[in-house]
C-alpha positions in Angstrom: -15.8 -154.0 -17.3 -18.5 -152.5 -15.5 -18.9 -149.3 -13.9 -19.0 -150.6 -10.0 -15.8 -152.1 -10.6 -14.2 -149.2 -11.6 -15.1 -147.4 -9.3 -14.3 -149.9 -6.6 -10.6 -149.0 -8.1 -10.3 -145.5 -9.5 -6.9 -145.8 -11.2 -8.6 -148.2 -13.3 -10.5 -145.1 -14.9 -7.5 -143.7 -16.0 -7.0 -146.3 -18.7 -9.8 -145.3 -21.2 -8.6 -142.2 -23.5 -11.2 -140.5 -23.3 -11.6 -140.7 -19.5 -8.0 -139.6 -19.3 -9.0 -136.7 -22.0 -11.5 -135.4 -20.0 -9.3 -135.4 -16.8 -6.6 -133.1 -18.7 -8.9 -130.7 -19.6 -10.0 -130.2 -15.8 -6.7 -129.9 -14.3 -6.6 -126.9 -16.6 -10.1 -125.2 -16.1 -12.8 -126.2 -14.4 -15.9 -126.7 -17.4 -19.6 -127.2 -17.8 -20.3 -130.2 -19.8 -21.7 -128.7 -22.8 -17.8 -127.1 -22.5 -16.9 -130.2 -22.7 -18.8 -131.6 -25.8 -17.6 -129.0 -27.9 -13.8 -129.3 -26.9 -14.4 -133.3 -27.1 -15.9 -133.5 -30.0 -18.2 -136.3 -29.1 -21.9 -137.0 -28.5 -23.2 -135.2 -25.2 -24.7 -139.2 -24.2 -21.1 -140.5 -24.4 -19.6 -137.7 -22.5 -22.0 -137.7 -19.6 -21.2 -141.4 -19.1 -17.5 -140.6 -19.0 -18.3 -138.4 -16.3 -20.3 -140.2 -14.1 -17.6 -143.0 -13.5 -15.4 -140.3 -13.0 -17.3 -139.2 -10.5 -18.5 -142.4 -9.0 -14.6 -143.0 -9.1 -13.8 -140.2 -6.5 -11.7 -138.3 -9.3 -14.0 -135.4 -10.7 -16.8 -133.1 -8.3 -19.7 -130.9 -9.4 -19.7 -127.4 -8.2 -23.1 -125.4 -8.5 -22.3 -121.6 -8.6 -24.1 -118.7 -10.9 -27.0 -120.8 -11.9 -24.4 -123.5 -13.6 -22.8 -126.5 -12.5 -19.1 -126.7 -12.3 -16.8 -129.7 -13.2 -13.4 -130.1 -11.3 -11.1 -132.3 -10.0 -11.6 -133.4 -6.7 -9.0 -132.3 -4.6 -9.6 -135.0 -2.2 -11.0 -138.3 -4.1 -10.7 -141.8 -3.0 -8.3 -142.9 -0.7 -4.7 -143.3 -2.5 -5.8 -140.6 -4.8 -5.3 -137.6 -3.1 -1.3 -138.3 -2.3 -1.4 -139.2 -6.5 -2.9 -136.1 -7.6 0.6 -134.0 -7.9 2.1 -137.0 -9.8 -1.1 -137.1 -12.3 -1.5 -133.4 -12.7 2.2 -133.2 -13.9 1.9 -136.1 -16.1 -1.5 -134.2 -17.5 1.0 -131.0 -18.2 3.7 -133.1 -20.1 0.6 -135.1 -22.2 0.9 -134.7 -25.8 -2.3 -133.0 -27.2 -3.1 -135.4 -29.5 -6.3 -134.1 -30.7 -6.5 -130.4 -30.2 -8.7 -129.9 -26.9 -6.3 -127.2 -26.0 -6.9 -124.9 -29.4 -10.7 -125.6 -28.4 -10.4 -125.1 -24.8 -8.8 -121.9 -25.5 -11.9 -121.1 -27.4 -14.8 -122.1 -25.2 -12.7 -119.9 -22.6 -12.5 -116.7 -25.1 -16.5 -117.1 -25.8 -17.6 -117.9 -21.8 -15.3 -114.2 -21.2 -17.5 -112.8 -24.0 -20.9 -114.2 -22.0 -19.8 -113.2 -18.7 -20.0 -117.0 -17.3 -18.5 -117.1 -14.2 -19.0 -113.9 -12.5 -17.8 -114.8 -9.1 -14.2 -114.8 -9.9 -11.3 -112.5 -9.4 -10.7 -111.8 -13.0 -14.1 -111.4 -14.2 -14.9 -108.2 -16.2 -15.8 -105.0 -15.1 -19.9 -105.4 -15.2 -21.8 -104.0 -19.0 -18.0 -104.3 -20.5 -19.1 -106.7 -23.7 -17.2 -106.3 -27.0 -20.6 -107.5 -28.7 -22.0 -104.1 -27.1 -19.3 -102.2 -28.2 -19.5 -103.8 -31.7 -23.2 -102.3 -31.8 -22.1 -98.6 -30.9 -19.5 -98.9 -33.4 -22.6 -98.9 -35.6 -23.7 -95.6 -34.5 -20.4 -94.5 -35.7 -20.5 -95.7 -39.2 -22.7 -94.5 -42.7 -25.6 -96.4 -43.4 -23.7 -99.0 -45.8 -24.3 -101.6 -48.0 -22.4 -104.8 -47.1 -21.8 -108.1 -49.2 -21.3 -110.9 -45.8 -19.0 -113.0 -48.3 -18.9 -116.7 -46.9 -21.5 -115.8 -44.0 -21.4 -119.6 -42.6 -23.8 -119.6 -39.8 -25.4 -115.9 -39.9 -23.7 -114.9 -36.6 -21.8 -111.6 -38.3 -24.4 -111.4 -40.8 -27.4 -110.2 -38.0 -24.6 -108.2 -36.1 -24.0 -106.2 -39.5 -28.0 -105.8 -40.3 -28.0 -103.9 -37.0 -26.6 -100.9 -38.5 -25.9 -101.3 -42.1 -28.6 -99.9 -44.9 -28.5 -103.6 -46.7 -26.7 -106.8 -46.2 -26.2 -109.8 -48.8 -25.2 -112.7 -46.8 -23.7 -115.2 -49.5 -22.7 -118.8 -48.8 -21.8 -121.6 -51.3 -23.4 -124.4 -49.1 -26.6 -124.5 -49.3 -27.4 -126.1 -45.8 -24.9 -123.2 -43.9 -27.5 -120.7 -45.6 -30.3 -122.5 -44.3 -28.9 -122.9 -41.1 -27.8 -119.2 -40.7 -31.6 -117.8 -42.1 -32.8 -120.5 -39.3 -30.1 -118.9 -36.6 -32.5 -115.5 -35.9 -35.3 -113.6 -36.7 -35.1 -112.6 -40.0 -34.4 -109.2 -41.0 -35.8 -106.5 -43.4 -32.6 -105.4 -44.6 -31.2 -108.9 -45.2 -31.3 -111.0 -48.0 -29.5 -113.9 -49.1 -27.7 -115.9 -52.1 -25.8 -119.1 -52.8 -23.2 -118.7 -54.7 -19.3 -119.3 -55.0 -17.2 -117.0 -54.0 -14.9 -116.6 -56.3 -18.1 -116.1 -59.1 -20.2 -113.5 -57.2 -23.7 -112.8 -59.0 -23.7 -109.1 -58.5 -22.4 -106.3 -60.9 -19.4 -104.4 -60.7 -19.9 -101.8 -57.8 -22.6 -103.1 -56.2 -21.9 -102.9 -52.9 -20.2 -100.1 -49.8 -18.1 -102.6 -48.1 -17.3 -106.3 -49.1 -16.4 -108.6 -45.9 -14.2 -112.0 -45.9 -14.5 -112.9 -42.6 -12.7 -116.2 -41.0 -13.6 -117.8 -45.0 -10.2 -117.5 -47.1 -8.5 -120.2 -45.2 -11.9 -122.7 -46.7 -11.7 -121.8 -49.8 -10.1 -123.6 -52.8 -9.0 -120.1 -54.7 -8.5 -117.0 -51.8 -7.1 -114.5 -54.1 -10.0 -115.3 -56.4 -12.1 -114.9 -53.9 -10.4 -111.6 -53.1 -10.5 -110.4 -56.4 -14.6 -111.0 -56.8 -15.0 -109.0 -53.2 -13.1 -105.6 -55.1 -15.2 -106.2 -58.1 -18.5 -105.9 -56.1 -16.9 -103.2 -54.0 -17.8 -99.4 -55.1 -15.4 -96.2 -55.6 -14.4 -95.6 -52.2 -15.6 -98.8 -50.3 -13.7 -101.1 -48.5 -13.1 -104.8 -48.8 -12.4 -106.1 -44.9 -10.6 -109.6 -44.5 -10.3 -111.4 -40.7 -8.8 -114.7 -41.0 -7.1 -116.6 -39.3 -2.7 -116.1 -38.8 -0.9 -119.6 -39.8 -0.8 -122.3 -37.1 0.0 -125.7 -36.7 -3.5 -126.8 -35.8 -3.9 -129.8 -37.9 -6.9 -131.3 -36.5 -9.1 -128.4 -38.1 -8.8 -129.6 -42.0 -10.9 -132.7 -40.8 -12.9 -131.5 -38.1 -14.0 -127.9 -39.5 -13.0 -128.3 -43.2 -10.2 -126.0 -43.4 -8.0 -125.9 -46.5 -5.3 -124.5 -45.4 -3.6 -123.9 -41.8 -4.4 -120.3 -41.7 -3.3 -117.0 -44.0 -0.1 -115.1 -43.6 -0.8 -110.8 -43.4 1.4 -110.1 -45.9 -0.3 -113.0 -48.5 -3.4 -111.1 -47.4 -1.9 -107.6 -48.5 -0.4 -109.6 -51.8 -4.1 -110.5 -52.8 -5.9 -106.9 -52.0 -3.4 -105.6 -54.0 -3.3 -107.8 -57.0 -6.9 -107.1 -57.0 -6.6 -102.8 -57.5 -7.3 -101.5 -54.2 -5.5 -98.8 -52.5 -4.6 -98.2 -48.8 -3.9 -102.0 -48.3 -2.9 -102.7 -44.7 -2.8 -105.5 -42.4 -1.9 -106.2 -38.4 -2.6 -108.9 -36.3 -5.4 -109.0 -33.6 -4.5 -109.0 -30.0 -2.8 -112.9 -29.3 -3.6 -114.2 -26.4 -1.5 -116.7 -24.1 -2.1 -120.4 -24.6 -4.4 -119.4 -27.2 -2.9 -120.9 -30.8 -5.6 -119.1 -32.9 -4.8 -115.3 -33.8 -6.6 -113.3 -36.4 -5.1 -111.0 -38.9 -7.6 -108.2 -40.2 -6.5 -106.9 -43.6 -8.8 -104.1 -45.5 -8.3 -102.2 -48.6 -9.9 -99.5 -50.4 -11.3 -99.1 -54.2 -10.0 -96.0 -55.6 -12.6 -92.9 -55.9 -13.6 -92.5 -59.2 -10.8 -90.7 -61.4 -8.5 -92.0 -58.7 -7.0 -94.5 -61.1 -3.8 -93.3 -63.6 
């Protein structure tokens, strides 16, 4: 059927799943498209047709504000549709979430707070209040370190690290996630960077200040392993620092991201850093935020000082 059609009769719009996908997502939160590529999952060409019946349909309005341009529902739409709209919306709410777009809309939402799209709105941030900023000053707080980025995936942590640590090792066991990550910035004198598995680390025994396991345990095949090889690497006195993610029920990530497992429990976190000799072992869970399905637990422990050990 083609698109004049359609949008001769709107409701016809609302039988193609993706169409009716997109709509669910806007009576939530309004959304740019890219928003909407990464919660969708699909090709940005396919998307943007969605959206132009949709608007040729009466059902879905661009708003320009702050340099970007808005998606909504139209409030008014078509004739017929407006009197619908309290009907739809509430079927929207009761909708079965059959793919996940509201784990990943809860995400795009958490990163645009981080970027400070959207300044116009009543609950934007304070102006200058960014947790990357005060993720740097933490670095003016801290020793000159050296830190092994253990499953570094696409560099992001790895370049926020270099910024104040003596030395990083970002390591990887894919080789195109290394390449990607070295391709993600400008590279850095104090970085360097090694395939290799995690649970068979090619560095010696105390090689390293502070050993990191960040958002990695839940992809890998052997986690206390993996756990183990970070304390082996770690010196007298460092630190290894796990952030995962708490168990969910989000299914739809084992295909789509290549998780192994639905998340890591705190005290299975604790269980491994202990097993694996280190002292001070502790664990607590980030703060959770509503609607949000996704909370991280940070776990750390310490190697004992030398002549610590009984």
């Amino acid at each position: 059927m083609n698109s004049s059609r359609l949008s001769a009769d709107p409701f016809r719009l609302l039988g193609e799943p993706v169409r009716l996908r997109i709509l669910r997502l806007l009576a939530r939160e309004r959304l740019v498209v890219s928003e909407l590529v990464r919660i969708l999952g699909l090709a940005q060409s396919g998307v943007s047709r969605h959206l132009r019946m949709l608007r040729e349909g009466g059902l879905v309005r661009e708003e320009k504000e702050g340099g970007w341009t808005w998606l909504t529902l139209d409030p008014e739409g078509p004739e017929g549709v407006a009197a619908a709209w309290p009907t739809l919306r509430r079927g929207f709410a009761r909708a079965e979430d059959e793919h996940g777009d509201d784990a990943r809309l809860q995400v795009v939402l958490r990163e645009r707070h981080e970027r400070r799209v959207g300044w116009g709105s009543e609950s934007a941030p304070e102006p200058g209040r960014s947790w990357a900023a005060w993720a740097r000053a933490l670095g003016h707080l801290l020793p000159p370190l050296e830190v092994a980025d253990l499953g570094c995936g696409d560099g992001a942590l790895t370049r926020e690290v270099a910024r104040w640590a003596k030395r990083v090792v970002a390591v990887d066991p894919e080789a195109s996630k290394l390449a990607r990550a070295r391709a993600g910035g400008a590279e850095q004198a104090n970085v360097s960077w090694a395939q290799a598995e995690l649970d068979a680390l090619p560095f010696e025994d105390a090689s390293f200040d502070l050993a990191l396991l960040s958002q990695v345990l839940h992809a890998v095949e052997t986690p206390r392993a993996a756990v183990a090889e970070a304390a082996r690497i770690t010196r007298p006195g460092g630190t290894v620092l796990i952030l995962d993610l708490l168990p969910h029920d989000e299914s739809w990530v084992v295909e789509r991201l290549g998780h192994r497992r639905l998340g890591i429990g705190g005290d299975e976190a604790e269980g491994w850093l202990r097993e694996a000799g280190l002292e001070s072992v502790r664990w607590e869970e980030a703060a959770r935020r509503r609607g949000n399905p996704f909370t991280v637990v940070v776990a750390s422990g310490r190697q004992p000082r030398e002549g610590a050990r009984s």
